[in-house]
DOFI-855194 format. One line per field, with one value per residue (C-alpha): residue number from 1; residue in one letter; chain; x, z, y negated. Coordinates in steps of 0.25 Angstrom, whole numbers, always signed. Layout:
k	(NUM	...)
r	(A	...)
c	(A	...)
px	(X	...)
pz	(Z	...)
py	(Y	...)
***
This chain:
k	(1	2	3	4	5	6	7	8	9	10	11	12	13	14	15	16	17	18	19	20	21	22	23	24	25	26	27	28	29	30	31	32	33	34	35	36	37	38	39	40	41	42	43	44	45	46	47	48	49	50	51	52	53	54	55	56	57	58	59	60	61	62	63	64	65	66	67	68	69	70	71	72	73	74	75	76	77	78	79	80	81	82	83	84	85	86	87	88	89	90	91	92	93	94	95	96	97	98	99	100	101	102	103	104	105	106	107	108	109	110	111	112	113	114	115	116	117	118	119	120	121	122	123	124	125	126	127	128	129	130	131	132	133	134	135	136	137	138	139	140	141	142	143	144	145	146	147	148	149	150	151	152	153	154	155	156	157	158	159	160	161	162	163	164	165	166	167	168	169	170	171	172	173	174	175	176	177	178	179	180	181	182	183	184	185	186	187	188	189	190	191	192	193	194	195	196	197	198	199	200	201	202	203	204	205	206	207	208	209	210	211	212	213	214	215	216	217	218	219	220	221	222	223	224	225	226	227	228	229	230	231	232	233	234	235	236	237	238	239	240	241	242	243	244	245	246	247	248	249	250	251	252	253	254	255	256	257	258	259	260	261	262	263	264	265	266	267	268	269	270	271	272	273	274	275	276	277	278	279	280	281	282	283	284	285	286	287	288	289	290	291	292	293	294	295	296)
r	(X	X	X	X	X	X	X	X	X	X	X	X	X	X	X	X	X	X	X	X	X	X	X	X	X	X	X	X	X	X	X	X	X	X	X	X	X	X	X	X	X	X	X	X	X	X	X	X	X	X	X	X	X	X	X	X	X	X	X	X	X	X	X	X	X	X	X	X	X	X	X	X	X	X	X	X	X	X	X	X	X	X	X	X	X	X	X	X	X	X	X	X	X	X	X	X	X	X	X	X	X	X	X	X	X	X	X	X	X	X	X	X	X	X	X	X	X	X	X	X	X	X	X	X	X	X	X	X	X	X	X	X	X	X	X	X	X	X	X	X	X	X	X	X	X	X	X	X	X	X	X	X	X	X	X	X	X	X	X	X	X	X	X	X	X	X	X	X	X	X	X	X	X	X	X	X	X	X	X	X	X	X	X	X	X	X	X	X	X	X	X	X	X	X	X	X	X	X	X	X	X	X	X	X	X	X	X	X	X	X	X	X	X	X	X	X	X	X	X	X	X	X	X	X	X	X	X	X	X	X	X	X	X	X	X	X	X	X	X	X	X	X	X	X	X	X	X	X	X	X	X	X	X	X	X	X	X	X	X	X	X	X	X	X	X	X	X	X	X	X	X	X	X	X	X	X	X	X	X	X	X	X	X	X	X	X	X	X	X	X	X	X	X	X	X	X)
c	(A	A	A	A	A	A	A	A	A	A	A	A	A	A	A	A	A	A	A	A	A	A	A	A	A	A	A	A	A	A	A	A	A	A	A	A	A	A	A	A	A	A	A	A	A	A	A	A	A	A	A	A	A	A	A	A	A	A	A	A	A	A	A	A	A	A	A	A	A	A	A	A	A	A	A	A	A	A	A	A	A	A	A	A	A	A	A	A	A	A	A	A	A	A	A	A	A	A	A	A	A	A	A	A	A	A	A	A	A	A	A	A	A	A	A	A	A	A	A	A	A	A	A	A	A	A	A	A	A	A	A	A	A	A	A	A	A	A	A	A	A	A	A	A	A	A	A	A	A	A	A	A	A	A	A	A	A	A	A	A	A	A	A	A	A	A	A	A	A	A	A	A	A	A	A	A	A	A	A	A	A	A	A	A	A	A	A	A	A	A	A	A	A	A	A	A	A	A	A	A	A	A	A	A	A	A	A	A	A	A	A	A	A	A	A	A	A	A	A	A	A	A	A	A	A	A	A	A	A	A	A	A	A	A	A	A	A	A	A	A	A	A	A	A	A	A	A	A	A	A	A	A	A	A	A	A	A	A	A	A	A	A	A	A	A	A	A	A	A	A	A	A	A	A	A	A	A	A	A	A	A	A	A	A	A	A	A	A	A	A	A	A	A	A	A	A)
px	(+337	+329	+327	+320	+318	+327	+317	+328	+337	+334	+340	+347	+350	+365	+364	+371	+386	+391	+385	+396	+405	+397	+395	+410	+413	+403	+401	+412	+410	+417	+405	+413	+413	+397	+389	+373	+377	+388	+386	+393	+391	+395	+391	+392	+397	+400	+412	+417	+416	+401	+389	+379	+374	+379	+373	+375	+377	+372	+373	+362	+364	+363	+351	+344	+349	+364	+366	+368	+358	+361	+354	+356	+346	+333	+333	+343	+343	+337	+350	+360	+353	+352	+369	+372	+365	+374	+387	+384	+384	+386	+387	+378	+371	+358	+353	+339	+333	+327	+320	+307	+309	+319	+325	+335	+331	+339	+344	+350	+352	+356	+345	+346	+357	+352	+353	+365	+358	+346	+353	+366	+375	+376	+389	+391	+392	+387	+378	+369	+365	+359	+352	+344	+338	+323	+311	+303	+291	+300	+307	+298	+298	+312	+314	+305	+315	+326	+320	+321	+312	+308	+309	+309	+319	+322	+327	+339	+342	+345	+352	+361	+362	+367	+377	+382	+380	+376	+363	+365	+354	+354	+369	+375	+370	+372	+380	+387	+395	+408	+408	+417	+410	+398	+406	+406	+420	+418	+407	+413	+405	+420	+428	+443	+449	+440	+440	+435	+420	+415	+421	+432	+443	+436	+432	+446	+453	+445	+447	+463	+463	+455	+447	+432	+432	+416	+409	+395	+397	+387	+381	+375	+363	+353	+338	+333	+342	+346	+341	+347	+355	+358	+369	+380	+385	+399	+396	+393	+399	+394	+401	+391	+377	+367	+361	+352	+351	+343	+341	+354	+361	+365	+375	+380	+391	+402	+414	+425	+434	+425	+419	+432	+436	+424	+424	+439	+432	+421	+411	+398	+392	+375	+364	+352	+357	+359	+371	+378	+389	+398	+399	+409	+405	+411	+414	+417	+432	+437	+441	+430	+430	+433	+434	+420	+414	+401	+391	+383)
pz	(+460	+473	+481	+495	+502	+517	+528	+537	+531	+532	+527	+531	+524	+526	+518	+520	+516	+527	+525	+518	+530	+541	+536	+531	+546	+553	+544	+540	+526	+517	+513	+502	+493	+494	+483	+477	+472	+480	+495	+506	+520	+533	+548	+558	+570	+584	+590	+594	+579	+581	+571	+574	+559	+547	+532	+519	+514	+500	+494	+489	+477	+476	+466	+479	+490	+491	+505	+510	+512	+524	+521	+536	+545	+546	+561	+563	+553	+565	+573	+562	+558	+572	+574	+561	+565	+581	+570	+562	+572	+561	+548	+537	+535	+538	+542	+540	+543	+530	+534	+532	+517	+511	+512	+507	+494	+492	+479	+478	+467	+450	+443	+437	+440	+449	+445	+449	+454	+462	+471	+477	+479	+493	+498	+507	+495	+481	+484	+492	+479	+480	+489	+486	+495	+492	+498	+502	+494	+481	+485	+477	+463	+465	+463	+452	+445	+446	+443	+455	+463	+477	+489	+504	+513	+518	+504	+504	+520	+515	+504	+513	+523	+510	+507	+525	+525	+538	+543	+555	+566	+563	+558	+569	+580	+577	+588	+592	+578	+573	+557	+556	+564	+552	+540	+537	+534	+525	+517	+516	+525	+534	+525	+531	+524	+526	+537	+553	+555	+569	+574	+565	+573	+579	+565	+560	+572	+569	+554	+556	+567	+559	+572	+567	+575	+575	+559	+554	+545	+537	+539	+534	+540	+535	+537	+549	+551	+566	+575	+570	+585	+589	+592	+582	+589	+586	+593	+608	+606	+602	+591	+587	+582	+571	+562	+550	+543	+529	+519	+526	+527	+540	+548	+560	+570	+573	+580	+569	+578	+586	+574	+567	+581	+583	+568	+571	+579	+572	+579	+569	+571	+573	+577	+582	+580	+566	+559	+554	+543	+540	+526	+521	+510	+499	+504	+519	+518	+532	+537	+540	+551	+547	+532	+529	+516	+508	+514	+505)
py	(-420	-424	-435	-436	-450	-449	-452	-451	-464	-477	-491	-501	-513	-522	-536	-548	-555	-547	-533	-526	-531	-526	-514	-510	-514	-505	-493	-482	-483	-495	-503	-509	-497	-497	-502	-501	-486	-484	-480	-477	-467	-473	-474	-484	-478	-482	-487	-474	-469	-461	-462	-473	-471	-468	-473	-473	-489	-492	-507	-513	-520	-535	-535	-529	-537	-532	-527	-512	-501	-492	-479	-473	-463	-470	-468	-476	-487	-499	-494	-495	-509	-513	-510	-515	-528	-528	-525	-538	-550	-563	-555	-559	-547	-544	-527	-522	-507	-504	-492	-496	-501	-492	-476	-467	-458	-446	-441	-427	-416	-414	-423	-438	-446	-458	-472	-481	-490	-482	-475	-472	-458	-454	-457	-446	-433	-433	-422	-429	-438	-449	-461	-471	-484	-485	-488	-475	-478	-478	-466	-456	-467	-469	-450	-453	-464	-454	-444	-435	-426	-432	-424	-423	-427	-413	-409	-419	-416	-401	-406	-414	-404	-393	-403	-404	-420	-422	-432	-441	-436	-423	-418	-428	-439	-452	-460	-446	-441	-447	-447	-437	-430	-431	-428	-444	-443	-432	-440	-453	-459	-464	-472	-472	-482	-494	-506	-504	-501	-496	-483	-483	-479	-465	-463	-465	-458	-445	-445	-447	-437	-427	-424	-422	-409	-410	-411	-407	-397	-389	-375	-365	-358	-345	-345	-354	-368	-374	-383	-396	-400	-385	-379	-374	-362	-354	-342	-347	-358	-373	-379	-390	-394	-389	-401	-402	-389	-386	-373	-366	-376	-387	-396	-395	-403	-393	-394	-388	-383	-376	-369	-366	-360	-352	-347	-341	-333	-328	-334	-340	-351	-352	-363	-357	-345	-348	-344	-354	-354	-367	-374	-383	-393	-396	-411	-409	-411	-405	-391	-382	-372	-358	-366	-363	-367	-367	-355	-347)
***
């Protein structure tokens, strides 16, 4: 089992009478199913259904303070702070970036099983283990209390990228992706059947009309990765975007039916030049072009 402190995340903290309500309001995920070792994945988009910024929301337990923990890219935790703050006009809530006091400490792989109440499992797939809210300076303390080799960060970005869970910034832009879009849906980051929040009806237009015809699906690669932002070729035609990529293995936005289309023709798709081979994961719950599954 490792862990690797995030430098990428960052903290934002939700307190207040009113926190639970704003934030089941504004977010795509129901806020009443989240507790201190139970968390959710949700975004807040726009009005027109596209990703502002999307997190993963964790109580905080009353002992500590109460309130939520908002473990979302570190880049953009003033906006998100600053948005939730327009979103809350007489609320009794009160919004702070944590960045500066508090990070994200990742726990992935067989080893000891991790205290209730240290941490909390990441809500998007099981394999991605565990996450834990702590200051920095306690991150390599807190892998020895488990029990768990620390590592660097790029050890748990190709773990994710092995499992195909796309990273905002990379896999996809922020303010130009729909949820869909970013396999949201497919890792319980939309929840259908709660209340109104922002951008719902785009959301639940696409979900009941089955449209997503452009997802980020992973691929695999040999020898050198692509460019993350190039070209995803099927033979001279575009057909979407390379994003992160790690030891053989990547993500990139295609556009399905282009794919399947080309692939009923033989064509191959490449990056760069580089061959690329698709690979349906276990959890992806759609059809696949040309039903592709796991490569070797």
């Amino acid at each position: 089992m490792r862990a690797a402190l995030l430098p990428d995340r960052g903290v934002v903290k939700v307190a207040g009478d009113d926190a639970q309500k704003l934030l089941n309001g504004l977010l795509t995920s129901d806020i009443g199913k989240v507790t201190p070792h139970a968390a959710r994945y949700g975004a807040l988009l726009t009005p027109q259904g596209k990703i502002i910024v999307d997190c993963i929301v964790v109580q905080v337990p009353a002992e500590e303070g109460g309130g939520y923990f908002l473990d979302c890219p570190r880049a953009l935790a003033p906006t998100f702070a600053a948005r939730l703050n327009f979103y809350k006009l007489r609320a009794k809530v009160t919004i702070e970036d944590a960045g500066e006091t508090l990070g994200v400490l990742a726990i992935w792989g067989d080893g000891p099983t991790i205290p209730k109440d240290l941490g909390y499992a990441d809500p998007r797939l099981p394999a991605l283990g565990h996450r834990i809210i702590v200051s920095p300076q306690l991150a390599h303390s807190t892998a020895e209390t488990i029990g768990v080799e620390l590592v660097d960060a790029p050890a748990y970005e190709a773990h994710r990228i092995a499992l195909g869970v796309p990273r905002g910034g990379l896999d996809f832009m922020y303010g130009d992706a729909y949820p869909h879009e970013t396999d949201m849906d497919q890792l319980h980051g939309v929840d259908f059947d709660k209340g109104c929040y922002v951008g719902q009806e785009v959301v639940s237009r696409i979900e009941h009309r089955a449209r997503a015809r452009t997802r980020i699906v992973p691929v695999a690669y040999d020898e050198f990765a692509p460019e993350v932002g190039i070209a995803v070729m099927a033979g001279d035609k575009a057909v979407g975007t390379m994003g992160s990529a790690a030891a053989g293995r990547g993500l990139a936005m295609l556009r399905l039916d282009r794919v399947a289309e080309a692939l009923s023709t033989g064509a191959t798709l490449s990056a760069g030049g580089i061959a690329l081979r698709l690979v349906k994961p276990d959890w992806m719950r759609v059809a696949f072009p040309g039903d592709a599954t796991a490569a070797e």
